[in-house]
C-alpha positions in Angstrom: 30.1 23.6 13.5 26.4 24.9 14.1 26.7 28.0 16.4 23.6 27.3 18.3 23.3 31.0 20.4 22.3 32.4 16.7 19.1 31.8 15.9 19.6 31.8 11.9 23.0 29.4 12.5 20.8 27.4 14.6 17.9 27.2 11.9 21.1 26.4 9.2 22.3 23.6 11.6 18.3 22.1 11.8 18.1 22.1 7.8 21.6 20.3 7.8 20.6 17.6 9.9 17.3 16.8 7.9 19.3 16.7 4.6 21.6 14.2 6.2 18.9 12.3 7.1 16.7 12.2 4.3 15.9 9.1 2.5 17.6 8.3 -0.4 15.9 7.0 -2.7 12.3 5.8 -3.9 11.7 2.5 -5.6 8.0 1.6 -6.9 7.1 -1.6 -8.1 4.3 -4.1 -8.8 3.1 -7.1 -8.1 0.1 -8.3 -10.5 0.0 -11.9 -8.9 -3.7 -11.6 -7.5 -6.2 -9.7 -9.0 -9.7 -9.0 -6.5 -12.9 -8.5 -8.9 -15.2 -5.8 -7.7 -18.4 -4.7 -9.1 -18.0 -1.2 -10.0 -15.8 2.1 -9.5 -18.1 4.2 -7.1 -16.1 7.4 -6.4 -13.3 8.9 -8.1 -12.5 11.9 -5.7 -11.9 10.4 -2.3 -10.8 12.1 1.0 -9.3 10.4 4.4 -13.5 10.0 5.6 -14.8 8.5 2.4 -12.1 5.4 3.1 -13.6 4.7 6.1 -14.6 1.2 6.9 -13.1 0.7 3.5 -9.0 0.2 4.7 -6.8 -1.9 6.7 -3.5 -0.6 7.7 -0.6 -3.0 8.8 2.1 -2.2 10.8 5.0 -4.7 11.1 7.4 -4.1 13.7 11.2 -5.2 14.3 11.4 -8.4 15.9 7.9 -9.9 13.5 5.4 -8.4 15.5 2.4 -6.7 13.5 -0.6 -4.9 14.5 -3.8 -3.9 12.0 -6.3 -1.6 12.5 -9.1 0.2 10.5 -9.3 2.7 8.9 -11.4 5.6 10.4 -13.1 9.2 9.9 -11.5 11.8 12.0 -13.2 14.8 10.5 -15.2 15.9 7.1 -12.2 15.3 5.1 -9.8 13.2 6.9 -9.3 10.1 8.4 -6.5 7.7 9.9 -5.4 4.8 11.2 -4.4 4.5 15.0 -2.6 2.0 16.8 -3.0 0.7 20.1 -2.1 3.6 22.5 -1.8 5.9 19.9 1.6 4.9 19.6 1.7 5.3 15.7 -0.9 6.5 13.5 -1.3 6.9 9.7 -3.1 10.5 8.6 -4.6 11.5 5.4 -7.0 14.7 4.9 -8.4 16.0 2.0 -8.8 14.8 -1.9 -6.0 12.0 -2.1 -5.7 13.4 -6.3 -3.6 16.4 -4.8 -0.3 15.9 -5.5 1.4 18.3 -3.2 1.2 20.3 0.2 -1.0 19.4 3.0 -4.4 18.5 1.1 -4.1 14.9 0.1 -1.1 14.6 2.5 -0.6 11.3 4.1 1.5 11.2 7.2 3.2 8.6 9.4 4.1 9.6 12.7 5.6 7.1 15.7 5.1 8.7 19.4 7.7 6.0 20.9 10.9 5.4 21.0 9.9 1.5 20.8 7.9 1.6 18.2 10.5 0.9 15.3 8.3 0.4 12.0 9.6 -2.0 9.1 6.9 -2.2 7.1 3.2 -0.7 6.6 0.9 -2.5 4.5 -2.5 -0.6 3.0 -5.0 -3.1 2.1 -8.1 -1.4 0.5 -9.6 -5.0 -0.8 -10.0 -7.0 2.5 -12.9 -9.3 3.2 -13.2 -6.6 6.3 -14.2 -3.9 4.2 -17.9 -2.6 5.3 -19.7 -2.9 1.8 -17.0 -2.1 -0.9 -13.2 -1.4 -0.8 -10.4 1.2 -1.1 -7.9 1.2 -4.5 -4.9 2.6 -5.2 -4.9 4.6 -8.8 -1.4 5.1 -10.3 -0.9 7.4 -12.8 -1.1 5.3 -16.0 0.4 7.4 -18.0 -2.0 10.5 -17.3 -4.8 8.7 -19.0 -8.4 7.3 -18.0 -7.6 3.4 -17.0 -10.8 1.4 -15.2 -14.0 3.3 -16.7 -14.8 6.0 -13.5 -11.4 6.3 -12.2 -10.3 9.2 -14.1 -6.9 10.2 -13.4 -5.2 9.0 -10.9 -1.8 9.7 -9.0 1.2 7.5 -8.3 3.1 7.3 -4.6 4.7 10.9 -4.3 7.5 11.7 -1.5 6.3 15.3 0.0 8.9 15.2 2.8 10.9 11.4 4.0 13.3 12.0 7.2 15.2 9.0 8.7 17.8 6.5 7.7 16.4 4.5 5.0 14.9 4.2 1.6 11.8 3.2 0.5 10.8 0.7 -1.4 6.7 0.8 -2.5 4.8 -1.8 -4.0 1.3 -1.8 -5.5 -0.4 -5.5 -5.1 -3.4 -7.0 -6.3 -4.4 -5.9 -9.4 -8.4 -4.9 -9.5 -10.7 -5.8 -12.1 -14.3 -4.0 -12.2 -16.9 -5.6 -13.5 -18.4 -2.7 -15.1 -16.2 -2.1 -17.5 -15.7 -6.1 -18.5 -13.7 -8.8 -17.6 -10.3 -7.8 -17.1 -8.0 -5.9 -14.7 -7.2 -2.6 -16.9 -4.1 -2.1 -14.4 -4.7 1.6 -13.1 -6.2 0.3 -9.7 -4.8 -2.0 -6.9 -6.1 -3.5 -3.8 -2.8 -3.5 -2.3 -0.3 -0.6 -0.9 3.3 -1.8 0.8 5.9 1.0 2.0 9.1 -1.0 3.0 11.6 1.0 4.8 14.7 -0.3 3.7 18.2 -0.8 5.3 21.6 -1.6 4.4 23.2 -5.5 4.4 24.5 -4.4 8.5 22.4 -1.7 9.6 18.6 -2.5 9.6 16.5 0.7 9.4 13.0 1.4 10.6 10.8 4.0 11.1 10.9 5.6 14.4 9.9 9.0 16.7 12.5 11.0 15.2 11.7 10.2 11.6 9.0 11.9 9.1 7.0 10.5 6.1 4.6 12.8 3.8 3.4 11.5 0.6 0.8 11.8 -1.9 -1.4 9.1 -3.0 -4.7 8.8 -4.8 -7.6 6.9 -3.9 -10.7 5.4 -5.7 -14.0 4.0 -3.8 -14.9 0.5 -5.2 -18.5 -1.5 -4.8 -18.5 -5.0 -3.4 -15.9 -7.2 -3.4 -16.5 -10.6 -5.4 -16.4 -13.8 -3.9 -13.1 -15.8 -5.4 -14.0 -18.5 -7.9 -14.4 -22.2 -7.6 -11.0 -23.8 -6.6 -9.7 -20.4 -4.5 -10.0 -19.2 -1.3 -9.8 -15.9 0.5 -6.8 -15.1 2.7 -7.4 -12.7 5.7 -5.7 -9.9 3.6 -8.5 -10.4 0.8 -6.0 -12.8 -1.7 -7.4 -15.1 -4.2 -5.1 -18.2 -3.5 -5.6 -21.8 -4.7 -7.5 -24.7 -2.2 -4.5 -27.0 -1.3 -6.6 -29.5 -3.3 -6.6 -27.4 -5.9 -2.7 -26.5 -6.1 -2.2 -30.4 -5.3 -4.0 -31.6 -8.5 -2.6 -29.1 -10.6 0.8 -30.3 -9.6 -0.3 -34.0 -10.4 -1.5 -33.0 -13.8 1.6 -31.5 -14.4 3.2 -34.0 -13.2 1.8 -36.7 -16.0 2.5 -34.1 -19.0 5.9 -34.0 -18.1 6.4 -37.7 -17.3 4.6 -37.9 -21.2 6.4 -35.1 -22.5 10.2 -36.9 -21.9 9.2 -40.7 -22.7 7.8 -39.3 -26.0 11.2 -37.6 -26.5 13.5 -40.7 -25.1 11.3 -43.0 -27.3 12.5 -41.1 -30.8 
C-alpha cells in the first residue's frame, strides 16, 4: 500500500503505477503494396520545421471518426500537428536521427477525456504536400539505402504509458528517381501507430496516457504523377482505375478458362 504522507513512498507509488501501465509490447511491420516515385532525396538531417507543409497526420477516433491536419513549424527546430481545439497534438523537435532523450522526441499528448485515439496515421507522400514529401528511414541494417539518405533510424519507444500495445507499420515503399528505377526499401511514405487492445477490452489512447518515440525523417523532391492505368487516392496511393482492375480480371479470366480446357482436353 503506497503511504502517500511520505514524499519518497509517494514518488515509489507514482513509478508503480506507470510500470503497470506501460505498454507491452512493440510490433513493427511493413507493407510494400504501393510504392510513390519521387524525384530525388533532398535532405538527410530533418527537424520537426523542415517537415512542414511536407506531412499529414491522421487521427482515428473510437466510434470511426477521423480528423487530419498538417503538419506545421512551431519553432527553428520543431513542429507539430494540432487538432481542432487543440484537443490532441503530435510534437517533434529537433534532428529526427537522434535516437534518444528529448532531441528527435516525438510526442502524443490528448487534452480530453473524449478524445480516445485508435489509430494515427503519418502520411509524408500525399498529393497535399507543398512541393515534395516527408519519408520515413528505417534502419536498414545500419547501412546507406536510397543514395542521400544516409543512415537512418527505425520507430524507437522513449517512454509508452497506457493500456495497450503498439503495433507500427511502415507503408508505401519510395522509389527516387535519382538513384534509378527501383524502391531500395530504406524509405516509406507511410507511418501507422495502432494502439492495440485485447479480444474484450478495446484500448485507445487517452489524457492519462504517454507516447515518446524516436523516428527519423528524410526530405524528398516532387512527388511523381502515378502511371497510365492508376490513380491517386487522397492519401497519395497508386491504385488501379476500376477499368483497369476490371480488364485485368477479364484477362485473367480467359487464361484460366484456357488453362483448364487445355488440361481436361489431355
Amino acid at each position: 500500500m503506497c503511504k502517500l504522507n511520505v514524499s519518497l513512498s509517494t514518488f515509489a507509488c507514482f513509478l508503480g503505477s506507470i510500470s503497470a501501465a506501460a505498454a507491452a509490447t512493440l510490433v513493427i511491420s511493413e507493407d510494400p503494396t504501393v510504392t510513390s516515385v519521387v524525384t530525388d532525396l533532398t535532405g538527410f538531417q530533418t527537424t520537426g520545421a523542415d517537415m512542414a507543409g511536407n506531412l499529414q497526420v491522421t487521427a482515428f477516433f473510437a466510434g470511426g471518426a477521423s480528423e487530419t491536419v498538417p503538419w506545421v513549424a512551431t519553432g527553428v527546430n520543431s513542429g507539430s500537428a494540432v487538432g481542432a481545439g487543440s484537443l490532441w497534438t503530435l510534437d517533434e523537435s529537433g534532428d529526427t536521427f537522434d535516437p534518444s532523450g528529448p532531441t528527435g522526441r516525438w510526442s502524443l499528448q490528448v487534452k480530453s477525456p473524449n478524445v480516445l485515439i485508435d489509430r494515427l496515421r503519418l502520411v509524408g507522400t500525399s498529393p497535399l504536400a507543398s512541393m515534395g514529401g516527408t519519408v520515413f528511414d528505417r534502419t536498414f541494417g545500419n547501412s546507406f539505402g536510397t543514395d542521400g539518405s544516409f543512415l537512418g533510424g527505425d520507430f524507437i519507444l522513449e517512454a509508452a504509458v497506457g493500456p495497450w500495445d503498439l503495433k507500427v507499420t511502415y507503408v508505401d515503399l519510395v522509389d527516387s528517381l535519382a538513384d534509378g528505377p527501383g524502391a531500395v526499401r530504406d524509405i516509406w511514405g507511410q507511418l501507422d501507430i495502432d494502439f492495440i487492445g485485447g479480444a474484450t477490452a478495446p484500448a485507445y489512447f487517452t489524457v492519462d496516457n504517454r507516447l515518446f518515440f524516436h523516428q527519423d525523417t528524410d526530405i524528398v523532391g516532387a512527388r511523381m504523377p502515378c502511371p497510365p492505368g492508376y490513380t491517386t487516392t487522397a492519401e497519395g496511393a497508386c491504385v488501379p482505375e476500376p477499368s483497369t482492375l476490371v480488364y485485368g480480371l477479364v484477362l485473367l479470366g480467359v487464361a484460366m478458362s484456357r488453362f483448364f480446357h487445355r488440361h481436361l482436353r489431355a
